[in-house]
N, C-alpha and C positions, 0 to 999 in steps of 0.2 A: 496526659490530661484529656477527658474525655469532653468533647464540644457537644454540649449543652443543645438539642434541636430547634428551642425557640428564642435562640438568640438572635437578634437583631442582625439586619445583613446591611453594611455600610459602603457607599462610595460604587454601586454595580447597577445604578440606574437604567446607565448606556448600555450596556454588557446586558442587560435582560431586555432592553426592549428590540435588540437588533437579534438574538437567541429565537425571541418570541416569532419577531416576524419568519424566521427559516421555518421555525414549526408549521406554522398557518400556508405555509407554500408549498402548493402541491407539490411540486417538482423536488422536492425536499424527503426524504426517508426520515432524517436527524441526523443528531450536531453530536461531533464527539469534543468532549472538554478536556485540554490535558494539561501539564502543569506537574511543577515540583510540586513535594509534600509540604501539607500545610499551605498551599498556595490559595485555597478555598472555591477549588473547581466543585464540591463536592455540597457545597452549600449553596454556591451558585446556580447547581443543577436542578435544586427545592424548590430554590426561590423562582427558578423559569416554571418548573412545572406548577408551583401554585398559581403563577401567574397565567398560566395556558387553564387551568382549569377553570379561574376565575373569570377567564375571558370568554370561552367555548361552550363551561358546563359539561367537556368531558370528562372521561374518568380518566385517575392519573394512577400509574401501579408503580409500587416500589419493589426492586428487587437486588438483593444482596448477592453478590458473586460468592464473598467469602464464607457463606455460610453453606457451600457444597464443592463437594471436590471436584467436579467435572461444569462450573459454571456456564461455558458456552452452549452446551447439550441441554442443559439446563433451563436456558435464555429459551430456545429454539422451541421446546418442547410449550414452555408459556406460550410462547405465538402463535403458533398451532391450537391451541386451547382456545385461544381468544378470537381465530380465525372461525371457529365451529359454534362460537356463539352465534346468536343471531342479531342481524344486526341492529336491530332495536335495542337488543340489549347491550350490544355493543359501543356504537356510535352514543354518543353525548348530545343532548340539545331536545327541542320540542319534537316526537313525532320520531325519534332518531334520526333525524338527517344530519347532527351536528358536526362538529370536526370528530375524528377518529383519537381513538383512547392511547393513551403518553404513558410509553412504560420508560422509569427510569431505573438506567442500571448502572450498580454503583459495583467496585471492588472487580473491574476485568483486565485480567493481561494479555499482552497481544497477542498470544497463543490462541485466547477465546473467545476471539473475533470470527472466525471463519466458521460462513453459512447465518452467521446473524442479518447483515445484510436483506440475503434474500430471503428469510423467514419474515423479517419483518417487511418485507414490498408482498407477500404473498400472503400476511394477513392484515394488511392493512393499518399499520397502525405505526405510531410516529415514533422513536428513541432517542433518548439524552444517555450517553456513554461516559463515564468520566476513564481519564485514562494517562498512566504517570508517562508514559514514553510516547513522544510526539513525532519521532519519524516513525516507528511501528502503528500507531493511530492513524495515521495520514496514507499509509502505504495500502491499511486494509479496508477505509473508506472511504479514499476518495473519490475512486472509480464505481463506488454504489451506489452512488445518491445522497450520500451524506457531505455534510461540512463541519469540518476540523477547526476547532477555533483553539489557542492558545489563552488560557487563565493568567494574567500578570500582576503583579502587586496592586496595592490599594497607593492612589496620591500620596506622600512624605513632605513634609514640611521642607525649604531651603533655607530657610533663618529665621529667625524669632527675635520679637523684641517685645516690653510692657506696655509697646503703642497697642500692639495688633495679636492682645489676647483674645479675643472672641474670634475672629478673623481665622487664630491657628486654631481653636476648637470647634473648628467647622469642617477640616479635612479630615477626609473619610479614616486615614490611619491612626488619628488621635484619636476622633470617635468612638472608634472599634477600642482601641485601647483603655481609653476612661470612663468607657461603658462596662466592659471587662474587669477592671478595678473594683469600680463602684459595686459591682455582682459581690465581692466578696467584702468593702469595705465602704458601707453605701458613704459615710462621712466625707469623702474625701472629695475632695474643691480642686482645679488645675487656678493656680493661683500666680501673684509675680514671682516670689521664690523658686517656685516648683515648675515654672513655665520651659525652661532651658532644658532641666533634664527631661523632662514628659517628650520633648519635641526633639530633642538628640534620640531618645531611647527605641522613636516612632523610624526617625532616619537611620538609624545606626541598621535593624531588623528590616530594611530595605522595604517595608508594609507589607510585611508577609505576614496572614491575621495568624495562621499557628502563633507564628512566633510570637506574638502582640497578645497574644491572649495567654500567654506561659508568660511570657515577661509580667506581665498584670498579675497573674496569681503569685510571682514569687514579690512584687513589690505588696501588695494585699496584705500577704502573710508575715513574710518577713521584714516588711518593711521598706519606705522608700528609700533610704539610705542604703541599703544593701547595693540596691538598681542603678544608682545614681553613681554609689562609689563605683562598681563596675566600667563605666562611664571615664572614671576618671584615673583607671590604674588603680584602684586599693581592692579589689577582690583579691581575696584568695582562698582556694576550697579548703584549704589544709592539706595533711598527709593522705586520707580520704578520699579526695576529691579526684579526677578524673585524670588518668596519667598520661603525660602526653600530647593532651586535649590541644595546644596549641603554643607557641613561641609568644604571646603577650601574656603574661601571668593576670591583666587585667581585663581582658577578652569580655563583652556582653555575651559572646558566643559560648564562651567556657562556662560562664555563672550558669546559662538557661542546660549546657549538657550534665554542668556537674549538680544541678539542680534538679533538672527535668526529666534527664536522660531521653530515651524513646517513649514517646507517649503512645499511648492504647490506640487502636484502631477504632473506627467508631461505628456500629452498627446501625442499619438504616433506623428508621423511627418504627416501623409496620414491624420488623423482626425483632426487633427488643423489646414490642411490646406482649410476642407471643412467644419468645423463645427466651428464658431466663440468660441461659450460656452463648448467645448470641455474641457479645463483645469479646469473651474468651477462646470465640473460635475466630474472631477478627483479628486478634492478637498474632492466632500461631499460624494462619493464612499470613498474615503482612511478614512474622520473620520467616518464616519459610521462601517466602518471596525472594525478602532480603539476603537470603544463604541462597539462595541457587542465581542470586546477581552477583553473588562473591565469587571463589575460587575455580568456579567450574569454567567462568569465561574470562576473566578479567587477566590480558596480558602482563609482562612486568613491566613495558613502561606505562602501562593505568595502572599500575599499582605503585609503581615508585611516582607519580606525580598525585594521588589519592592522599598517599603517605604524607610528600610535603605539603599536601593541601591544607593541613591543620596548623602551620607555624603561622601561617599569616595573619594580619589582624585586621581586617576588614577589606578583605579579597585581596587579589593581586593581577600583575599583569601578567601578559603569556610570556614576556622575556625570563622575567623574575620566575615562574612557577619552574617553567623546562632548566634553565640555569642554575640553580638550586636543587631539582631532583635529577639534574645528571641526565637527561632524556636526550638523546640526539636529535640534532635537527629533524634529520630524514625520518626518523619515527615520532615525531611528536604533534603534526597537524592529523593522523588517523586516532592516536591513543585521545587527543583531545574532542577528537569527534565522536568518539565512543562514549566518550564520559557525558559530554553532554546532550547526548542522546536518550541517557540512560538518567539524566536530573542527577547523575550524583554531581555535576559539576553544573552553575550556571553562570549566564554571560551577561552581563550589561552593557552600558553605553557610557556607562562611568568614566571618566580618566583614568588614567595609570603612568604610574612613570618610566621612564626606559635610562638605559646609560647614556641613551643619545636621544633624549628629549621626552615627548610624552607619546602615549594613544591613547584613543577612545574605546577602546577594548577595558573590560575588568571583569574577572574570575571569581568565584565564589562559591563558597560550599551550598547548597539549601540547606535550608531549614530539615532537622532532625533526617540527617541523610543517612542509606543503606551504605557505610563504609564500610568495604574489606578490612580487613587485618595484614597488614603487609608484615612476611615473613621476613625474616633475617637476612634471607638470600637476595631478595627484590628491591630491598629498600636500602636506601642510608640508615647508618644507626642516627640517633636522633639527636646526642649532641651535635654529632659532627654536620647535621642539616641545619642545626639553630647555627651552628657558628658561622656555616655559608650565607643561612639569611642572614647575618649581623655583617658580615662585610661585605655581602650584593648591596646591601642598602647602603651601607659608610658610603661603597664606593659612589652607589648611587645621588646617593649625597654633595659627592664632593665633586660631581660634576652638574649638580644641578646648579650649585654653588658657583663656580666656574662659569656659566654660563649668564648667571644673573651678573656675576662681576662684568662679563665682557662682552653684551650688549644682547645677549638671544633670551631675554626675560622674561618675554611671556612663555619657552616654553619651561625656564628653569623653574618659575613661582608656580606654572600648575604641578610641575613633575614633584616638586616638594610639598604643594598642597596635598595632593591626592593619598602618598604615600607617608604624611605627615607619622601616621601610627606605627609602619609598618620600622620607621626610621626612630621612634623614641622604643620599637621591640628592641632593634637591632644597640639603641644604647644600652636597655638593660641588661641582654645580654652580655656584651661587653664589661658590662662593670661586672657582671657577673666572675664571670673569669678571668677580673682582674688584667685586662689588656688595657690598659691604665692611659696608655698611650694613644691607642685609638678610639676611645671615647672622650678624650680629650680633643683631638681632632676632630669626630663626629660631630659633637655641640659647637667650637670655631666655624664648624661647614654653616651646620643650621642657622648662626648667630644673620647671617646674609637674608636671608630669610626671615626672618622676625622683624629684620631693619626692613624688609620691601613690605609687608602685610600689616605692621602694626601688631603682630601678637603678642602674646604675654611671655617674658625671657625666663620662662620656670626651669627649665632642663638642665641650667648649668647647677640648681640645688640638687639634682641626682649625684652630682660627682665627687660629695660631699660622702658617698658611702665607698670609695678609692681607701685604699691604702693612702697613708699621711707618704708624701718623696720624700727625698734629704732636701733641706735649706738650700743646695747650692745647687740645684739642680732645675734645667731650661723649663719641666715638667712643674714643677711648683708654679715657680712663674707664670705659666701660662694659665695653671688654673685658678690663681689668685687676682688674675687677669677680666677671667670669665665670669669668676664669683662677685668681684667687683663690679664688674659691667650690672650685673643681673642686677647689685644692690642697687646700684644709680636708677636704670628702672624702676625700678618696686620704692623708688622714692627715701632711699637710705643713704643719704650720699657720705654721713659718720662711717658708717659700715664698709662703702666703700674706701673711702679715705686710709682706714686699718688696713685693708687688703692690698691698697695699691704702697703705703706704706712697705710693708713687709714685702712684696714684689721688688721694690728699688731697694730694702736692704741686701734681699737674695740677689739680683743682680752686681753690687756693687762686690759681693764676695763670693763670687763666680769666678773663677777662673778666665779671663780674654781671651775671647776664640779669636780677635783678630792676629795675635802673635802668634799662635799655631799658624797659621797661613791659610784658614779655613775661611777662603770668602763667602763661603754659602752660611756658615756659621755669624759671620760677621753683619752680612746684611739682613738675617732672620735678629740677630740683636739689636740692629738700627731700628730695625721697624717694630720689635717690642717696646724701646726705648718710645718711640714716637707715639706707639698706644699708651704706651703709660701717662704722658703728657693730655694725650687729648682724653682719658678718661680722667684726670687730674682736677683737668679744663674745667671739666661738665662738673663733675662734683664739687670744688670751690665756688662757682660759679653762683650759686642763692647765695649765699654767705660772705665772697674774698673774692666778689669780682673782677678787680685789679689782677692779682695771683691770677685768678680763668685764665683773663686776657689773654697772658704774658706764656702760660703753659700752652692755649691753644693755637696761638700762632708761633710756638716752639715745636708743635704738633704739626703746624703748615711746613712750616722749615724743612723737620724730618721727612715727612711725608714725600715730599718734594726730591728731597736727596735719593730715593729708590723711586727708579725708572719701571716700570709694568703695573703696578697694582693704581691705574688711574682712579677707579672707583673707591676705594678707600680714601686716597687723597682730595676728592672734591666733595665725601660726606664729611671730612673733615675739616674744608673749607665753609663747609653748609654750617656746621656747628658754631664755628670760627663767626661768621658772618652773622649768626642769628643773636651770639652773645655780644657783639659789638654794638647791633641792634638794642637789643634790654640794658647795656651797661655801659655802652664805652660811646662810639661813634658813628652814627648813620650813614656818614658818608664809605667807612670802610666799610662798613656792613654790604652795600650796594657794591661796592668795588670786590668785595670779594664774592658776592653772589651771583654779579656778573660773569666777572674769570672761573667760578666754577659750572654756570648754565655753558658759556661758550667751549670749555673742556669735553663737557657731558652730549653736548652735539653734535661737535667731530667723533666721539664715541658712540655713537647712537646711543646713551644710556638715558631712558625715556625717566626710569626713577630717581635717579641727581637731576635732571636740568625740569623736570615735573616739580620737585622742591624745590628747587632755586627759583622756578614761574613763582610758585605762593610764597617766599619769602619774599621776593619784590610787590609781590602784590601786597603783604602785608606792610612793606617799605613804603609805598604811594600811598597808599590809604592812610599811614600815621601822619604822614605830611600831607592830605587833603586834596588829595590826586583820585576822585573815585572814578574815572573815565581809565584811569590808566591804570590804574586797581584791578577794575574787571575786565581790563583787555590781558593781564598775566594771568588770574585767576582761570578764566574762560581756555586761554593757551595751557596752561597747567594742566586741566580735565580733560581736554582734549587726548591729552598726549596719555595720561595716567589711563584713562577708562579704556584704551586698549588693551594692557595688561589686566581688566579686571577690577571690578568694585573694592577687593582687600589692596589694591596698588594706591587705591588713591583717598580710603582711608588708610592708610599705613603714612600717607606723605600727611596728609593734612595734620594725623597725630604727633607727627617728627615736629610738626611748627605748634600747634595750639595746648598741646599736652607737655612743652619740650620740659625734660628734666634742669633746665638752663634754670628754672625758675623754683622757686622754693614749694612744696610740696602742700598745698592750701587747698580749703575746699573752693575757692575758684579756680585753681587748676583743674581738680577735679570736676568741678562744673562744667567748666571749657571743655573736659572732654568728652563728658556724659552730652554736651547740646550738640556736640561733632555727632555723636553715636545717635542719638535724635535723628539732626537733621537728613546724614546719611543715609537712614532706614526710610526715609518720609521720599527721598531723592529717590527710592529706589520705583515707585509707584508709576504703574501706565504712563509713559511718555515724558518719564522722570530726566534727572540730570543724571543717574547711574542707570546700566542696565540689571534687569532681575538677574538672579544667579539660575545657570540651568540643570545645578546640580546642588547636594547639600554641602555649605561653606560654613554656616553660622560665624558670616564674617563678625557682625551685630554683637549676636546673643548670645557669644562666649565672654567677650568683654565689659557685659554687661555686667555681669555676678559681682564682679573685682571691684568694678565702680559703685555699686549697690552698696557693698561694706562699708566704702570710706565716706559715704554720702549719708547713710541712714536711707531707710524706705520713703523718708518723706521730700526728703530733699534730691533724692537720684530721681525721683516720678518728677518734682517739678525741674527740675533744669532737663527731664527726655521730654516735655510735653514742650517747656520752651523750646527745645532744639526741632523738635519736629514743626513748627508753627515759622522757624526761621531760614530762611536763604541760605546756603551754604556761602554766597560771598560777602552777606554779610554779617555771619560766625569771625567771618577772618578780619574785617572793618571794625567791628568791634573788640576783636582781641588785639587791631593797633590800636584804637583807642585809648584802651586802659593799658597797655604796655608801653607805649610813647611816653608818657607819665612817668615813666622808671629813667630815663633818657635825662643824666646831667646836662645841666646846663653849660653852654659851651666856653671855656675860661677864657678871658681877656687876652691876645697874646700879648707876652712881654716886650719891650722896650727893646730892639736889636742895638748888639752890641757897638758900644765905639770904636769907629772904623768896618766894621762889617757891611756888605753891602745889603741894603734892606730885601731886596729883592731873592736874593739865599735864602730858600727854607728847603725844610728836611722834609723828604718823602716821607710821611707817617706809614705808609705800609710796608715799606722796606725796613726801618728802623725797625716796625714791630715783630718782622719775620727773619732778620738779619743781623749775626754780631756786626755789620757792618757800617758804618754811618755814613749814609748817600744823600749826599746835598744835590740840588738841581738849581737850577739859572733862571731867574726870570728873563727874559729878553726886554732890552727897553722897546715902549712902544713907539713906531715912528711918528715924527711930528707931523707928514705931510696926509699921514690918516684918515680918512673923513671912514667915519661910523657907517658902516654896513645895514642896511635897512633890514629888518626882519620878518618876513611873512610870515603868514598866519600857522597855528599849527596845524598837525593833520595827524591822524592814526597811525603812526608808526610805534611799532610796540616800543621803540625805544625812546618816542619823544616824552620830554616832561616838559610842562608849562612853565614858564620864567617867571618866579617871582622874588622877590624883595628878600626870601631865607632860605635860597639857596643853600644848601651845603658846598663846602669844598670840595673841590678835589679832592679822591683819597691818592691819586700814583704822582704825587710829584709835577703837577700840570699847573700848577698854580692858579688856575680858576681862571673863568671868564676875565680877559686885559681888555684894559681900554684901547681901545683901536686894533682890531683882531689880528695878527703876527701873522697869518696863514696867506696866501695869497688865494685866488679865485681858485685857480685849476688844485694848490696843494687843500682847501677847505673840500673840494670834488671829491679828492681822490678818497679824503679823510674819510669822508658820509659812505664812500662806497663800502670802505675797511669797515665801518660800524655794520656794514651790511652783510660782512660775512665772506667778499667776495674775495680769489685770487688775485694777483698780482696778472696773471695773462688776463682775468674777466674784466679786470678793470682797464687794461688796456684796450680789448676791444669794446669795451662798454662808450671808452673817449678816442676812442680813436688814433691814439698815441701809440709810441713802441713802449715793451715790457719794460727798459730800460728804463724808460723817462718816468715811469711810475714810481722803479726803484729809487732812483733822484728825487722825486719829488716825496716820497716816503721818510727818505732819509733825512731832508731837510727840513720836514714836518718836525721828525723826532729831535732837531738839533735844537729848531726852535723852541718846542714846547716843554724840553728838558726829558721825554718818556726815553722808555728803552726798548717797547718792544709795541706790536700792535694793536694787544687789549689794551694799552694806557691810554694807545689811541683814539681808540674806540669808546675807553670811559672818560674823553677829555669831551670828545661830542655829543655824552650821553650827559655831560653834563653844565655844557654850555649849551648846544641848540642844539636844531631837532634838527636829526641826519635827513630824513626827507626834503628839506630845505636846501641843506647843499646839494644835495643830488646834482648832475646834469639839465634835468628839466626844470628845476627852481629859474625864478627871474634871473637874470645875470645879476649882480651886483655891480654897484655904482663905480665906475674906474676911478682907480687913482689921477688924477689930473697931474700930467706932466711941470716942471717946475719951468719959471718964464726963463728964457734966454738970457744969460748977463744977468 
């Protein structure tokens, strides 16, 4: 596609007026510009030289390299020429004294550099060089008086929402692009439907104007649909279409090669306008170019890494590229530096993921690049390179996975963000050739990952194109698993229901792997059985909240019974805790969102005990606690916006969006004003930080909720949500969810003869075949009431009023006359606090022992069994900072009189 000479030049304000100034500097010969193709050095060089002309009044000459075969001799010969004018004719301005005349020279390779230089210091006059290789550009002027600037893309959007339409059609990359559009299709409006892909399609082409301006003609022509599907995985060229071109069959890269192919060279404006065949000889100058950067230099590890350079879908890292083309270590930091030398290969700042974490490194082909052809001897053949990229990524995958389970999160969630594409290639793949098994596993891995960002669970509908298993096979199972999961998400909990249905038929006529003696078989079936339960959970759960209940603390149970997957088991407390919340009992609710934040801490795992902060805070706030509301909230974000603005909508969706609740447009509202308020959060000196690369954490989840909402109703619940607090989004979803919260039944009448004081631990009953009764202790008569001071900021205090809840572990609630003594209420406050057994002995002073004694006799009294009981009998009688050691003493017991 040939670029148009008076088209607008976007986003290079700065870039020309810093150009300008080297001109106007004596000490200055000229600037050479260099830059991939398509990078827009070339346009940039017009725009400096109109600008010098407009400012000086000199004269500005254009000169085309590719329209002669000895260009630099060429160049030399004009300066000479202009050196024997005179200088009144010469020089520019009143009088000629002006600044000195600006020849710009387009289309030179580094070969036709030598002697330019000093021609042009010997006639005086200034040069803009544009030039594709930047260590040969730099090598041959920057000892002449010239300066090398590198040309770099135009600004890219990082996320998009319907707040901050005008705002995105103000960056120079949209500009370029919906000016470009419009060129060929003036009707066309950036509107709220169309805003997502316009601004993915700006981010995707990294603001390289080539590419933005091909993309616009083929969306112009063939339609925005075509551009958009691209985007989303549904291109495909056909049989026709470009063979090879890369390992996503959905690639924006593949649409614009198998679309665009190499576009024409572009002749200056002055030569086209006196030479008809002027573009035609730019054409076979540029492949000419292109064929003597091919075979004649190019080693076999830059060709076997050239080669694999085409399966990736929006770059890759250096692990992944060498890894994949078989390049050995020792020869891969020259073959790399060759490449990038030469623009076929270029580098960002990007992330990327590694097997063992991420970097800030990411590789990329340019824009319409001189690739080789890599021979049959040099390269992998090409299945056999897609099937390495599908299992460098699985693998990559499954340790990105691994590491969000086991507490290294932020590097797991960016390694999977970055390489999000590269890792749904590597699924297709797989289905491709029916490795049934490990695409199976791949979407499990990723499932981790949707749970920490909040994204959309589409992937497991890919696995849907597998060969059908046999019925009795762990395979069905597990994909019936998946499919189900997704339907819960997407709001289908019937759909799911079928699926987990037929999962517990194929189980139950499965063959028992624990009587083969296959324990690894036997506790992979445990922990199916336990997903089956908590996805049960969630599905009955709008409908047969009772059933939930009963499945998701059958789901705690299991969970519980298999020792290492802690993460699994405290989001399944999370769920557990949030449905007792909307259906059953607040008090267990808190009891179990307790026991899973205090789990998630000794784990370091920032996104369980980050949910467990906002489910308490949405806890306090239904019961009218707003001080203690936004002291969890505040802790929540703290902890979450380390990992990243998608961590902590991902958590906030887990609770306001939860599938717990029946699929309404006030769910959807709730979660259209979270996406609001979020984007609004993200603003200068906001409560999230900006993203500093493209995430469209926002603007992908936007579309989804647009459909279920209608246009009218998704604008007003994002205007509401941008205009509201994120804390209190969550104040008001206890509000209106409190309201769902049965009233709490009368207890019954204890039976004849039964001691009144016996009651049943509700949370053990509800997680236990087992029936565990606990002891009140009678209160002593000689008692006097412990006076209460005031409360104070402890995140675990809550205010004493009149509707307490009870206990949920068996503690029997606040007794008249407190059963604890001085120093065992001390030790208690300390255990709420988190502290050992040795901290709290030297905290009081006492031996380890006596702590253990006094712990012991805590738990005999207050009926618990272990420490969290403890800790939730103080969290919910007083405030732990009260017993502390520094609280007032309490009032002593008074000795009984003598006789």
């Amino acid at each position: 596609m040939t670029d148009p000479p008076d088209r607008e030049i976007f986003g290079r304000d700065r870039e020309i007026s810093e150009l300008l100034a080297l001109l106007t500097d004596t000490a200055t010969l000229g600037v050479v510009l260099s830059g991939g193709p398509g990078i827009g050095k070339t346009r940039l060089a017009r725009a400096v030289a109109s600008a010098y002309a407009s400012a000086s009044g000199a004269e500005t000459i254009g000169f085309d390299g590719s329209a002669y075969e000895n260009p630099g001799a060429e160049l030399i010969r004009l300066a000479a020429r202009l050196r024997e004018r005179p200088r009144a004719a010469r020089d520019g301005g009143p009088g000629g004294v002006g600044a000195p005349p600006l020849i710009l020279a387009e289309g030179l390779a580094a070969a036709d550099h030598g002697g330019v230089p000093g021609a042009a210091a010997r006639a005086g006059v200034r040069l803009i060089v544009t030039a594709r290789e930047p260590l040969a550009a730099a090598a041959a002027a920057s000892s002449a008086g010239f300066a090398v600037r590198t040309v770099g893309p135009l600004p890219v959007p990082f996320d998009c929402s319907a707040l901050d339409l005008d705002s995105m059609c103000r960056i120079p990359s949209v500009r370029l692009y919906v000016a470009s559009l419009r060129a060929l299709n003036p009707a066309f409006r950036v509107q709220h439907d169309n805003q997502e892909a316009v601004a993915r399609t700006c981010a995707e082409l990294r603001g390289i104007p080539g590419a933005l301006v091909l993309a616009a003609r083929i969306a112009a022509l063939e339609g925005p649909e075509v551009l958009w599907g691209a985007l989303d995985g549904r291109f495909d060229p056909g049989p026709e279409g470009l063979a090879g071109a890369g390992g996503d069959s959905g690639s924006l890269a593949r649409l614009l090669d198998a679309y665009g192919g190499q576009a024409p060279a572009t002749a200056s404006p002055r030569a086209a306008a006196t030479d008809p065949d002027a573009s035609l000889r730019a054409r076979r100058h540029t492949e000419a170019g292109d064929a003597e950067l091919g075979d004649a230099e190019l080693g076999d590890a830059e060709r076997r890494l050239l080669g694999c350079s085409r399966l990736f879908s929006g770059g890759a890292g250096p692990e992944a590229l060498r890894r994949i083309a078989g390049v050995p270590l020792n020869a891969f930091p020259a073959a790399l530096e060759t490449l990038l030398g030469r623009h076929l290969l270029s580098v960002s700042a990007l992330p990327s993921g590694r097997l063992d974490g991420f970097t800030r490194t990411r590789l990329h082909i340019p824009f319409e690049p001189a690739v080789p052809t890599a021979g049959p001897d040099s390269a992998p053949a090409h299945h056999n390179s897609r099937l390495s990229h599908a299992r460098y990524y699985a693998e990559l995958a499954r340790a990105a996975a691994r590491r969000i389970a086991e507490g290294d999160q932020y590097a797991g969630i960016t390694a999977f963000r970055s390489e999000e594409r590269n890792i749904r290639c590597a699924l297709d793949t797989l289905i491709g050739i029916g490795a049934a098994d490990e695409a199976i596993e791949l979407v499990d891995h990723a499932r981790t990952y949707w749970y920490a960002s909040g994204a959309p669970f589409t992937w497991a509908e890919r696995l849907t194109a597998l060969p059908e298993a046999p019925a009795d096979t762990p395979r069905r199972t597990r994909l019936n698993l998946l499919l189900a999961e997704a339907a819960i998400r997407a709001g289908e909990p019937e759909a799911a229901l079928a699926l987990l249905g037929q999962a517990d038929a194929d189980r139950a006529d499965a063959v028992g792997r624990e009587e083969r003696g296959d324990e690894v078989g036997a506790a992979e079936e445990a922990l199916q059985a336990a997903r089956l339960l908590h996805l049960r959970g969630i599905a009955e759960a709008p409908h047969r909240p009772r059933e939930a209940l009963a499945a998701l603390h059958a789901a705690v149970a299991g969970h519980r019974s298999h020792i290492g997957d802690g993460h699994a088991l405290h989001r399944v407390m999370l769920d557990a805790s949030l449905a007792e919340f909307l259906h059953g009992s607040p008090a267990k609710a808190t009891a179990l969102a307790v026991e899973a934040l205090s789990g998630a801490t000794r784990r370091r795992d920032t996104l369980v005990s980050g949910t467990a902060l906002l489910q308490l805070s949405v806890f306090a706030a239904a019961r009218g606690r707003e001080a203690e509301a936004d002291s969890y909230f505040d802790r929540a974000v703290a902890g979450l916006r380390t990992l990243g603005a998608p961590a902590v909508l991902g958590a906030l969706l887990s609770v306001l969006g939860t599938p717990l609740l029946a699929r309404t447009a006030a769910r959807a509202a709730d979660v259209v004003r979270c996406l609001g308020a979020c984007h609004a959060a993200r603003d200068a000196g906001g409560l999230l930080d900006e993203p500093g690369y493209p995430d469209f954490t926002v603007g992908r989840l936007e579309g989804r909720m647009r459909r279920q909402l209608g246009e009218r109703g998704f604008l007003a619940a994002l205007s509401d949500g941008a205009g509201t607090p994120l804390p209190d989004l969550v104040k008001e979803f206890a509000a209106r969810c409190g309201r769902l919260q049965p009233e709490p039944e009368p207890e019954p009448d204890p039976a004849p003869g039964r001691n009144p004081n016996l009651t049943r631990d509700p949370l053990m009953s509800a997680t236990s075949d087992r029936s565990v009764t606990t002891a009140r202790p009678e209160p002593r008569a000689s008692a006097k009431p412990r006076p209460r001071p005031d409360r104070t900021a402890h995140p675990y205090a809550r205010p004493l009023d009149a509707d307490r809840p009870p206990p949920a572990l068996g503690c029997g609630g606040p007794l008249p006359g407190d059963p604890l003594t001085p120093r065992q209420s001390q030790v208690s406050a300390l255990i709420t606090l988190g502290l050992s057994n040795k901290q709290i002995a030297r905290r009081l002073q006492i031996s380890e022992w006596t702590v253990v004694n006094h712990i012991r006799e805590t738990m005999r009294k207050l009926g618990c069994s272990s420490r969290v009981e403890i800790a939730n009998w103080v969290h919910h009688t007083t405030d732990a900072s009260a017993l502390s050691p520094s609280a007032p003493a309490p009032t002593p017991v008074p000795a009984p009189a003598p006789g």
